[in-house]
C-alpha atoms as a printed R data frame, in Angstrom:
    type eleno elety resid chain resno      x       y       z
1   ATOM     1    CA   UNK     A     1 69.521 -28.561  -4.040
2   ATOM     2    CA   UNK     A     2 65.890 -27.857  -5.625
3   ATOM     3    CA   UNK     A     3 65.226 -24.769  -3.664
4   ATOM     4    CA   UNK     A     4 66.790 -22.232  -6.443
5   ATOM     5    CA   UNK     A     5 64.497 -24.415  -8.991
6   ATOM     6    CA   UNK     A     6 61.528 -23.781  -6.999
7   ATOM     7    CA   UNK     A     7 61.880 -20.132  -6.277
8   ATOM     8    CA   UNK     A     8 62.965 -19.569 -10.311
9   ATOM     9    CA   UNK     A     9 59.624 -21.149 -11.454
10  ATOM    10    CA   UNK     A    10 57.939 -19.072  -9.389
11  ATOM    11    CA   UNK     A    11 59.672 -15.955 -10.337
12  ATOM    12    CA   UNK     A    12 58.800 -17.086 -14.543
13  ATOM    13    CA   UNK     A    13 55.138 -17.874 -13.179
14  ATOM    14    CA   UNK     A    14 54.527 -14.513 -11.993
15  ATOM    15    CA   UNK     A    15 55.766 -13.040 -15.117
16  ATOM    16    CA   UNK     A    16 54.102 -15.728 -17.335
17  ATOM    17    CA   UNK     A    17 50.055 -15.203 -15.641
18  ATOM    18    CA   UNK     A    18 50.401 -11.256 -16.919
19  ATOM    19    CA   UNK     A    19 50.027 -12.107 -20.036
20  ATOM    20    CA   UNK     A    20 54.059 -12.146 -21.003
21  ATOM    21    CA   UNK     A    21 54.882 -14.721 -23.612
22  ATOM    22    CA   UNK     A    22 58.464 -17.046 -22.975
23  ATOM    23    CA   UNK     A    23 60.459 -14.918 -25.239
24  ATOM    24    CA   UNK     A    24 59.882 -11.989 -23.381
25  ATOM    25    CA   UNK     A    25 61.285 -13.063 -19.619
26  ATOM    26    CA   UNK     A    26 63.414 -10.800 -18.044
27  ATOM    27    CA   UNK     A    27 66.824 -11.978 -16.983
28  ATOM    28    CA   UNK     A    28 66.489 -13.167 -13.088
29  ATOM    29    CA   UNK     A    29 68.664 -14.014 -10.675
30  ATOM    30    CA   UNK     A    30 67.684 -15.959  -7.983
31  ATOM    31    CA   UNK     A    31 69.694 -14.988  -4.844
32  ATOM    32    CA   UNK     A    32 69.886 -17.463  -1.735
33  ATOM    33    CA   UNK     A    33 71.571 -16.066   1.460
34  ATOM    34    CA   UNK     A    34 73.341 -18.627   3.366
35  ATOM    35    CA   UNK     A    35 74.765 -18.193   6.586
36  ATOM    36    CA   UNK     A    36 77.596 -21.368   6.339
37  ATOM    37    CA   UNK     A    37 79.022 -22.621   3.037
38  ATOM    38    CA   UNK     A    38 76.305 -24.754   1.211
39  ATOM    39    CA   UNK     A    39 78.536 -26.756  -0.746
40  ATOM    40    CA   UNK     A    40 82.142 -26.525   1.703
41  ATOM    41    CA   UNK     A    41 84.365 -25.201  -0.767
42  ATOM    42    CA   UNK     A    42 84.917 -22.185   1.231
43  ATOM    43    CA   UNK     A    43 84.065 -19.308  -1.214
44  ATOM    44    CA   UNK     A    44 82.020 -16.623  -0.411
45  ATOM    45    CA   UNK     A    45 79.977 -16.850  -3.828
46  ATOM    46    CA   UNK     A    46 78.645 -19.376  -5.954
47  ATOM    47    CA   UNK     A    47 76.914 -18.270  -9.465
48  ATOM    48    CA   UNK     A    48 75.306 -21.119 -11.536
49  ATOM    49    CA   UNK     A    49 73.977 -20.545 -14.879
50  ATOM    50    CA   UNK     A    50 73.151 -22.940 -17.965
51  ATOM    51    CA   UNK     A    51 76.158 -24.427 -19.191
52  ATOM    52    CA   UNK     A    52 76.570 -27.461 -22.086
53  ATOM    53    CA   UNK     A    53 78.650 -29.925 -20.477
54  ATOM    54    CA   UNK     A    54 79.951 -31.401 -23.712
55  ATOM    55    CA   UNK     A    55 81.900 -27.456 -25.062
56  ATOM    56    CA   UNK     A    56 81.163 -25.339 -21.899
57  ATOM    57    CA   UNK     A    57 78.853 -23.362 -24.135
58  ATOM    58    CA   UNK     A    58 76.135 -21.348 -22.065
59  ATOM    59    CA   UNK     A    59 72.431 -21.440 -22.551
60  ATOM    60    CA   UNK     A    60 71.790 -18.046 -22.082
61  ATOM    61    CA   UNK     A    61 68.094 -18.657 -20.998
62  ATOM    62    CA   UNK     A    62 68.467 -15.276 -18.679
63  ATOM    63    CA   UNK     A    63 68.576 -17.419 -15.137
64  ATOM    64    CA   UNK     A    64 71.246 -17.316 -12.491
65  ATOM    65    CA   UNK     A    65 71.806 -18.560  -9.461
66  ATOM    66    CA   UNK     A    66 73.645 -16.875  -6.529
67  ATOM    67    CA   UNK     A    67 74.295 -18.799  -3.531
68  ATOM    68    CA   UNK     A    68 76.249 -16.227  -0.648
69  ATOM    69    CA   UNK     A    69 78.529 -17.991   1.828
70  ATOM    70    CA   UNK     A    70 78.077 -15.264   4.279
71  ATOM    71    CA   UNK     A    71 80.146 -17.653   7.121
72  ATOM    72    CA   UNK     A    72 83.132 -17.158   4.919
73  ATOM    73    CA   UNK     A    73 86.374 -15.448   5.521
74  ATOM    74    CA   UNK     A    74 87.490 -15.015   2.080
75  ATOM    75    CA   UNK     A    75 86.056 -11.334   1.017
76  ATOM    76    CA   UNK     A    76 88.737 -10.354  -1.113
77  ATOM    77    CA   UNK     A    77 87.135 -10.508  -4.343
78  ATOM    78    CA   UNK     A    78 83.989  -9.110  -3.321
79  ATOM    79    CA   UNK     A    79 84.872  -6.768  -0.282
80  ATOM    80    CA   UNK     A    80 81.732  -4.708  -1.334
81  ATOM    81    CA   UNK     A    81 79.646  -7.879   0.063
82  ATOM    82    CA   UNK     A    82 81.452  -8.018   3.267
83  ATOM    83    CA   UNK     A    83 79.604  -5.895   5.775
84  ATOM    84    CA   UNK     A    84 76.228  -7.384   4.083
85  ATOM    85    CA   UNK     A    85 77.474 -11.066   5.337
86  ATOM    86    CA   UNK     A    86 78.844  -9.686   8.502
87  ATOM    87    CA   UNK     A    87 74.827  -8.091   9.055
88  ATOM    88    CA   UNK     A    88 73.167 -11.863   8.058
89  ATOM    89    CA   UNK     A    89 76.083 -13.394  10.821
90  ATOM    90    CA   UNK     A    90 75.013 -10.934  13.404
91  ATOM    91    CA   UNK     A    91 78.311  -8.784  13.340
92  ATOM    92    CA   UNK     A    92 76.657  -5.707  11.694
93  ATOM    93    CA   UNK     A    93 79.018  -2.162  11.490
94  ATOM    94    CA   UNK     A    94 76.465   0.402  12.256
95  ATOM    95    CA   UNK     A    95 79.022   3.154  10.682
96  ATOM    96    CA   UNK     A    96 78.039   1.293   7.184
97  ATOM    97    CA   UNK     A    97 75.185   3.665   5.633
98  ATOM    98    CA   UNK     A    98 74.159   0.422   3.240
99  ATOM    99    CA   UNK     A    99 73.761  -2.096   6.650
100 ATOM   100    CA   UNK     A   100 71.524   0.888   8.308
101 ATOM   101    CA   UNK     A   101 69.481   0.953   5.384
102 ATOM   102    CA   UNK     A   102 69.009  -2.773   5.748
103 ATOM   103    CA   UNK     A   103 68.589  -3.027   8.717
104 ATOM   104    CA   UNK     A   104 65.986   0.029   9.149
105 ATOM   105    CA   UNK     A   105 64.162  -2.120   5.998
106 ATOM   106    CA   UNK     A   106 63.905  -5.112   7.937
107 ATOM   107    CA   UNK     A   107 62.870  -3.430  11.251
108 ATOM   108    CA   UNK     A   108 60.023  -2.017   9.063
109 ATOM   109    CA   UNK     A   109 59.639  -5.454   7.786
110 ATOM   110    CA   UNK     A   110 59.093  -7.093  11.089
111 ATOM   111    CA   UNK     A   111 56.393  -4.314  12.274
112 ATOM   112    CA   UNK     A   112 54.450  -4.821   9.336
113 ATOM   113    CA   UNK     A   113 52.153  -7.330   9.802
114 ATOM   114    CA   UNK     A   114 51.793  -8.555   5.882
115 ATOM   115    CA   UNK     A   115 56.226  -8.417   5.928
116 ATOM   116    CA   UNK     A   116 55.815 -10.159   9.116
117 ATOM   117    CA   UNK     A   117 54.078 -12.871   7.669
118 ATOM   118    CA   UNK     A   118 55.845 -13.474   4.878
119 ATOM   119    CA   UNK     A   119 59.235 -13.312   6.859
120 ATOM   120    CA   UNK     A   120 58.461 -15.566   9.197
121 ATOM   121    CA   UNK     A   121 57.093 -17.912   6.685
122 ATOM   122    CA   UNK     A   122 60.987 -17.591   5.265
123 ATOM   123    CA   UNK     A   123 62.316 -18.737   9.141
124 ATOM   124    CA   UNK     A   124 59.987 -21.513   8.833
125 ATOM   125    CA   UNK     A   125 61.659 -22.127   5.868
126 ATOM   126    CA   UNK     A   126 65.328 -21.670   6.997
127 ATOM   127    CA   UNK     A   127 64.425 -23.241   9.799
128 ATOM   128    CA   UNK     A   128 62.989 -26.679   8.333
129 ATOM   129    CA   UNK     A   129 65.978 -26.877   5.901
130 ATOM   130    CA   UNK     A   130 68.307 -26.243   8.569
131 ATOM   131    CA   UNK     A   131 66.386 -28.928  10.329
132 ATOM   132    CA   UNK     A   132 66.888 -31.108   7.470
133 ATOM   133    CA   UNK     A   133 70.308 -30.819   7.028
134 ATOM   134    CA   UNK     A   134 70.514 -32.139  10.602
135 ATOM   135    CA   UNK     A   135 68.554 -35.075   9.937
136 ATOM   136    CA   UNK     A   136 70.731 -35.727   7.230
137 ATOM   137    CA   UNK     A   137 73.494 -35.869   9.770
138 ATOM   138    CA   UNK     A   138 71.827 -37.769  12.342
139 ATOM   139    CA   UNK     A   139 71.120 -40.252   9.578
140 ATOM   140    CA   UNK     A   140 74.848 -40.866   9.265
141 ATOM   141    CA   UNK     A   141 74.871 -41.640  12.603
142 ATOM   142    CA   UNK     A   142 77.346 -38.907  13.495
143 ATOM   143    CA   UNK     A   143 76.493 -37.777  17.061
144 ATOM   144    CA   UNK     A   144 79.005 -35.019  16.394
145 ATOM   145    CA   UNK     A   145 77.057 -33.470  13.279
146 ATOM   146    CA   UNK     A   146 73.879 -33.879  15.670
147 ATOM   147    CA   UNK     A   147 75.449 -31.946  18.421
148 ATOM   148    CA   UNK     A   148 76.734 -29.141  16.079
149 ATOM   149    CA   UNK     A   149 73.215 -29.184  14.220
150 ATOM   150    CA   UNK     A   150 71.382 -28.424  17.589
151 ATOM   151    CA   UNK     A   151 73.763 -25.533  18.539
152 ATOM   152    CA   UNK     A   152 73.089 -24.083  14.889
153 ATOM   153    CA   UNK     A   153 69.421 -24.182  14.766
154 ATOM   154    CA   UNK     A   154 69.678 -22.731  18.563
155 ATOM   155    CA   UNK     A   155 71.716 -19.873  17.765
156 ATOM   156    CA   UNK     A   156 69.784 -19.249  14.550
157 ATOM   157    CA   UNK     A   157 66.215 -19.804  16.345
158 ATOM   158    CA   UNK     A   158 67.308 -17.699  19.353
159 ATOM   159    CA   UNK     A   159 67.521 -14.263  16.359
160 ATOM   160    CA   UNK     A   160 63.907 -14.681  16.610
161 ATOM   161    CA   UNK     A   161 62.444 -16.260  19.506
162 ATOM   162    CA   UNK     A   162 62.759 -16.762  22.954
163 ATOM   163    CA   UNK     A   163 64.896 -19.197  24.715
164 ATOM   164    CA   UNK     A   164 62.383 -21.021  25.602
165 ATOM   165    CA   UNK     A   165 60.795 -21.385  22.805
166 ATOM   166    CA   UNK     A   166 64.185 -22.214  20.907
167 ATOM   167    CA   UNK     A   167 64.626 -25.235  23.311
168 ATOM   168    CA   UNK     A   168 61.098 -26.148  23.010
169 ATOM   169    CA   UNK     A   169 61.075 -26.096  19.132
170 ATOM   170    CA   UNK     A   170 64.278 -28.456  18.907
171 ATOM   171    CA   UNK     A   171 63.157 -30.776  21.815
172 ATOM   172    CA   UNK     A   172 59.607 -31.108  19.719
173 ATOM   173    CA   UNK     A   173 62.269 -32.186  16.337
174 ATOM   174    CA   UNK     A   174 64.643 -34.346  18.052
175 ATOM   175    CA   UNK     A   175 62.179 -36.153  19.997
176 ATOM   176    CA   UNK     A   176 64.429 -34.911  23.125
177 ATOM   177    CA   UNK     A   177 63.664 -33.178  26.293
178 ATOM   178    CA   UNK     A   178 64.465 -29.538  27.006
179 ATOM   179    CA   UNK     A   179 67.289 -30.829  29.460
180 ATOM   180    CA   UNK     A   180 68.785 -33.116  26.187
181 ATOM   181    CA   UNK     A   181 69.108 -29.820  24.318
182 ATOM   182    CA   UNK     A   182 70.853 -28.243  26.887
183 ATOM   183    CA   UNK     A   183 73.517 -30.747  27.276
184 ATOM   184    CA   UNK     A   184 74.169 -31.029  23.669
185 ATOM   185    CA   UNK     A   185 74.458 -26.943  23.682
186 ATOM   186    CA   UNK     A   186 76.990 -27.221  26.606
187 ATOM   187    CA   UNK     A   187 78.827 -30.054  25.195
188 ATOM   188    CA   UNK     A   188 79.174 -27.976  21.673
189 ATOM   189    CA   UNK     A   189 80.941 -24.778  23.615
190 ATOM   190    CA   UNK     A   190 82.959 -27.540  25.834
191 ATOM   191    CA   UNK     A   191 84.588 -28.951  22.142
């Protein structure tokens, strides 16, 4: 998984071109929001840092990674975190004065036009890795995977787009019709 890599070089970049020197980077944490568990051991967080493999010593170079399995049921060590995955899985609690806050942020977001860009630059994104985790699957040859993978990037699609468009965009990946997507959508609910 290079994503984390990519987005931390970026992050010391950006510090590095004003005129910072290495010694002087601020600690950073690169955050990725996930909405199923990217590496199935059914926690809710992951946090990577630095460590020697030989003695278990860490680095301390000031980088950490935080992966969020927001898809997970296990909130008991971080319950503060819980209505912030129910929000990314759709089940937001309104009542929750930190998800209205969020949420008012990304409606902003989405009406203005230089957020709007960038964010749906970042579907692209989640979209195309979702994508390729499905070709990954299809690559096994498990029809199953590929039948699950189209349902996912339909629901996920379907938070920002039309129907229509949803269907269109996975018929243009799979090399399928409209009508293929649709049966492989009906034949995920029917399992």
């Amino acid at each position: 998984m290079k994503r984390p890599r990519y987005y931390q070089s970026v992050l010391d970049m950006m510090q590095l071109s004003r005129g910072i020197f290495y010694d002087e980077l601020k600690q950073q944490y690169v955050i990725i929001i996930c909405p199923y568990d990217p590496f199935g051991a059914k926690i809710p967080v992951y946090t990577f840092t630095n460590i020697c493999h030989e003695n278990g010593m860490e680095l301390d170079d000031g980088t950490t990674k935080i992966f969020l399995n927001c898809a997970s049921e296990q909130w008991d060590k971080y319950p503060e975190l819980k209505p912030f995955a129910d929000y990314v899985m759709g089940k937001a609690d309104t009542e929750d004065s930190f998800i209205r806050e969020i949420d008012e942020a990304v409606n902003m977001a989405r009406q203005n036009a230089q957020w709007r860009k960038e964010y749906m630059n970042l579907q692209e994104k989640l979209y195309l890795s979702k994508i390729e985790g499905i070709e990954q699957g299809i690559e096994h040859g498990k029809s199953e995977e590929r039948v699950n993978g189209i349902y996912k990037a339909y629901n996920t699609l379907l938070r920002f787009t039309s129907v229509d468009n949803a269907l269109a965009a996975i018929a243009e990946q799979y090399n399928i019709t409209k009508e293929e997507v649709k049966q492989a959508i009906s034949k995920h609910k029917e399992s």
